[in-house]
NUKOL-757702 format. One record per residue (C-alpha): residue number from 0; y, z, x. Coordinates in nm, 3 decimals. Example, Ala and Ser with C-alpha at 12.3 -4.5 7.8 and 13.67 -1.06 7.14 Angstrom:
! residues 2
+-----+---------+---------+---------+
|  nr |      yy |      zz |      xx |
+-----+---------+---------+---------+
|   0 |  -0.450 |   0.780 |   1.230 |
|   1 |  -0.106 |   0.714 |   1.367 |
+-----+---------+---------+---------+
This chain:
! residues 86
+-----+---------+---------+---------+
|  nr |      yy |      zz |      xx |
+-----+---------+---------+---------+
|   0 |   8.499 |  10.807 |   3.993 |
|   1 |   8.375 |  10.707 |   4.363 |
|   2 |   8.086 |  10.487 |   4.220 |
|   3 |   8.361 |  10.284 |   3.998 |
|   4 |   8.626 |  10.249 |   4.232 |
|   5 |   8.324 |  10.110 |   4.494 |
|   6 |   8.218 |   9.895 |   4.203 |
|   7 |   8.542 |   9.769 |   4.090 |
|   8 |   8.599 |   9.725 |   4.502 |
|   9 |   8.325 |   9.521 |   4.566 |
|  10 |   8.392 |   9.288 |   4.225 |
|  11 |   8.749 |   9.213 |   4.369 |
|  12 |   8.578 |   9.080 |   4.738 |
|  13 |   8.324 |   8.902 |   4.576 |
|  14 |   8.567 |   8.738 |   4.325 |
|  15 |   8.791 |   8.659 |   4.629 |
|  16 |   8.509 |   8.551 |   4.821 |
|  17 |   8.375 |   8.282 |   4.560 |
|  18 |   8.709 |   8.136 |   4.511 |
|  19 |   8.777 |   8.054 |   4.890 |
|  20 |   8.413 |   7.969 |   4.886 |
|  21 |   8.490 |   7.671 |   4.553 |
|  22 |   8.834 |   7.628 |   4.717 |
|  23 |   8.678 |   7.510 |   5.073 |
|  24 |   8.418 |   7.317 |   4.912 |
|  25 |   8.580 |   7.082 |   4.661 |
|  26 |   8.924 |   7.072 |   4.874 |
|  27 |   9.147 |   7.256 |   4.572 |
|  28 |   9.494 |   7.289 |   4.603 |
|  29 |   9.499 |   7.003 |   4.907 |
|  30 |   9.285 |   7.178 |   5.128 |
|  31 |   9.031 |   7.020 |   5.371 |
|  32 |   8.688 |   7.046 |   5.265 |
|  33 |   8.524 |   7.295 |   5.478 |
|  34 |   8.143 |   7.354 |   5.515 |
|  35 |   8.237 |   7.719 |   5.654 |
|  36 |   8.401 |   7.806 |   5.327 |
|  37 |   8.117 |   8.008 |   5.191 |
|  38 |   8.081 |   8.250 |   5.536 |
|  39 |   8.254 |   8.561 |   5.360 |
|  40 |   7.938 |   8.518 |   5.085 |
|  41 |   7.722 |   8.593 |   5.338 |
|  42 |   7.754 |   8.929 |   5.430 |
|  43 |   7.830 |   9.051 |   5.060 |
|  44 |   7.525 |   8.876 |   4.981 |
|  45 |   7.276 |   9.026 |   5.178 |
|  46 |   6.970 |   9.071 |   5.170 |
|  47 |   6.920 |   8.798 |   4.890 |
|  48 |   7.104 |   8.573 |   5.095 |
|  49 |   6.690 |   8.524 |   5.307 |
|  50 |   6.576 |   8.387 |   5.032 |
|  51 |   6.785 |   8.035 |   5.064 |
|  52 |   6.600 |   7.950 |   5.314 |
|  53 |   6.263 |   7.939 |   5.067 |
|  54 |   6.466 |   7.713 |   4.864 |
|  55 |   6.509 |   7.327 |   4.875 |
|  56 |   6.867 |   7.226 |   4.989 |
|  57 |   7.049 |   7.162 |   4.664 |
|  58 |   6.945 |   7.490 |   4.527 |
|  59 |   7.102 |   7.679 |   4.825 |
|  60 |   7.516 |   7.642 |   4.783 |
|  61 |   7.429 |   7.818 |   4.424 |
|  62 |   7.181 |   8.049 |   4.567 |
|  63 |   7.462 |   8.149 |   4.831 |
|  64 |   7.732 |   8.200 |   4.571 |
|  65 |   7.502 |   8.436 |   4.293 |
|  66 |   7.338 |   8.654 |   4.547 |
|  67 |   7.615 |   8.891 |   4.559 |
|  68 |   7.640 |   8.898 |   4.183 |
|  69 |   7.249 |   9.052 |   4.207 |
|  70 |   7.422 |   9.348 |   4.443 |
|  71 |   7.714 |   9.377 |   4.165 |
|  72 |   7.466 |   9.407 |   3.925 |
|  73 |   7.242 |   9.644 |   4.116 |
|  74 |   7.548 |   9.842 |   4.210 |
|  75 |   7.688 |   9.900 |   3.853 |
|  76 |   7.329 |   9.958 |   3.774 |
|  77 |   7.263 |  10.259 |   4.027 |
|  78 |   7.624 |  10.374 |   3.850 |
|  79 |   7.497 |  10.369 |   3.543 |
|  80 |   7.194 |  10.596 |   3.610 |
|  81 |   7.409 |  10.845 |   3.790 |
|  82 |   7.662 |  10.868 |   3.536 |
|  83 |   7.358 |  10.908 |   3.217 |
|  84 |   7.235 |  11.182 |   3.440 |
|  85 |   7.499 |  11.385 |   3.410 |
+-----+---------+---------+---------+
Protein backbone atom coordinates (compact mmCIF):
# COMPACT_ATOMS: atom_id res chain seq x y z
CA UNK A 1 0.00 0.00 0.00
CA UNK A 2 3.14 2.34 0.94
CA UNK A 3 4.85 1.64 -2.48
CA UNK A 4 1.44 2.85 -4.36
CA UNK A 5 0.57 5.68 -2.40
CA UNK A 6 4.60 6.83 -2.96
CA UNK A 7 3.97 6.01 -6.60
CA UNK A 8 0.72 7.61 -7.10
CA UNK A 9 2.56 10.65 -4.90
CA UNK A 10 5.30 11.15 -6.98
CA UNK A 11 2.97 10.92 -10.44
CA UNK A 12 0.84 13.88 -9.00
CA UNK A 13 4.38 16.23 -8.47
CA UNK A 14 5.69 15.28 -11.58
CA UNK A 15 2.36 15.93 -13.43
CA UNK A 16 2.23 19.29 -11.54
CA UNK A 17 5.70 19.90 -12.20
CA UNK A 18 5.50 19.49 -16.16
CA UNK A 19 2.53 21.65 -16.42
CA UNK A 20 4.12 24.79 -14.65
CA UNK A 21 7.16 23.70 -16.52
CA UNK A 22 4.82 23.98 -20.40
CA UNK A 23 2.91 26.79 -18.64
CA UNK A 24 6.24 29.04 -18.03
CA UNK A 25 7.60 28.17 -21.26
CA UNK A 26 4.99 28.91 -23.91
CA UNK A 27 3.32 31.81 -21.62
CA UNK A 28 -0.30 29.76 -21.22
CA UNK A 29 -3.03 31.28 -19.64
CA UNK A 30 -1.23 35.03 -20.04
CA UNK A 31 1.68 34.26 -18.18
CA UNK A 32 5.22 35.64 -18.83
CA UNK A 33 7.47 33.30 -20.38
CA UNK A 34 9.88 32.21 -17.85
CA UNK A 35 13.22 30.34 -18.46
CA UNK A 36 13.01 29.20 -14.61
CA UNK A 37 9.79 27.39 -15.28
CA UNK A 38 11.29 23.96 -15.48
CA UNK A 39 13.38 24.29 -11.82
CA UNK A 40 10.80 21.96 -9.91
CA UNK A 41 11.92 19.17 -12.85
CA UNK A 42 15.08 19.23 -11.56
CA UNK A 43 15.14 17.73 -8.41
CA UNK A 44 12.40 15.02 -9.35
CA UNK A 45 14.58 14.34 -12.13
CA UNK A 46 17.66 13.43 -10.71
CA UNK A 47 20.14 11.71 -11.44
CA UNK A 48 19.14 11.59 -15.25
CA UNK A 49 18.86 15.13 -15.16
CA UNK A 50 23.50 14.90 -15.70
CA UNK A 51 23.00 13.61 -18.68
CA UNK A 52 21.63 17.06 -20.44
CA UNK A 53 24.59 18.31 -20.28
CA UNK A 54 26.03 15.38 -22.89
CA UNK A 55 23.33 16.54 -25.06
CA UNK A 56 23.24 19.34 -27.76
CA UNK A 57 20.96 22.30 -26.68
CA UNK A 58 17.67 21.56 -28.40
CA UNK A 59 17.60 18.10 -27.06
CA UNK A 60 17.85 19.37 -23.42
CA UNK A 61 14.20 21.21 -22.56
CA UNK A 62 12.84 17.49 -23.57
CA UNK A 63 15.57 15.72 -21.85
CA UNK A 64 14.65 17.93 -18.65
CA UNK A 65 10.94 17.22 -18.85
CA UNK A 66 11.18 12.95 -19.43
CA UNK A 67 13.83 12.33 -16.89
CA UNK A 68 11.48 12.08 -14.12
CA UNK A 69 9.19 9.87 -16.13
CA UNK A 70 12.48 7.25 -16.13
CA UNK A 71 12.21 7.51 -11.99
CA UNK A 72 8.22 6.93 -12.38
CA UNK A 73 8.93 4.18 -14.35
CA UNK A 74 11.72 2.77 -12.23
CA UNK A 75 9.60 3.41 -9.19
CA UNK A 76 6.42 1.49 -10.32
CA UNK A 77 8.94 -0.97 -11.53
CA UNK A 78 10.73 -1.72 -8.04
CA UNK A 79 6.69 -1.94 -6.99
CA UNK A 80 6.04 -4.33 -9.19
CA UNK A 81 8.81 -6.77 -8.12
CA UNK A 82 7.90 -6.36 -4.51
CA UNK A 83 4.38 -6.91 -4.93
CA UNK A 84 5.10 -10.47 -7.46
CA UNK A 85 7.22 -11.47 -4.55
CA UNK A 86 4.75 -11.81 -2.31
Amino acid sequence: MACRVLTIGFALFYAAALFLFIVGTYGLFGQEKDPLSGVFLLPIGLPWIYLGHLMPDAVRPVLGAAAPAVNLALLMLICRARRNRR
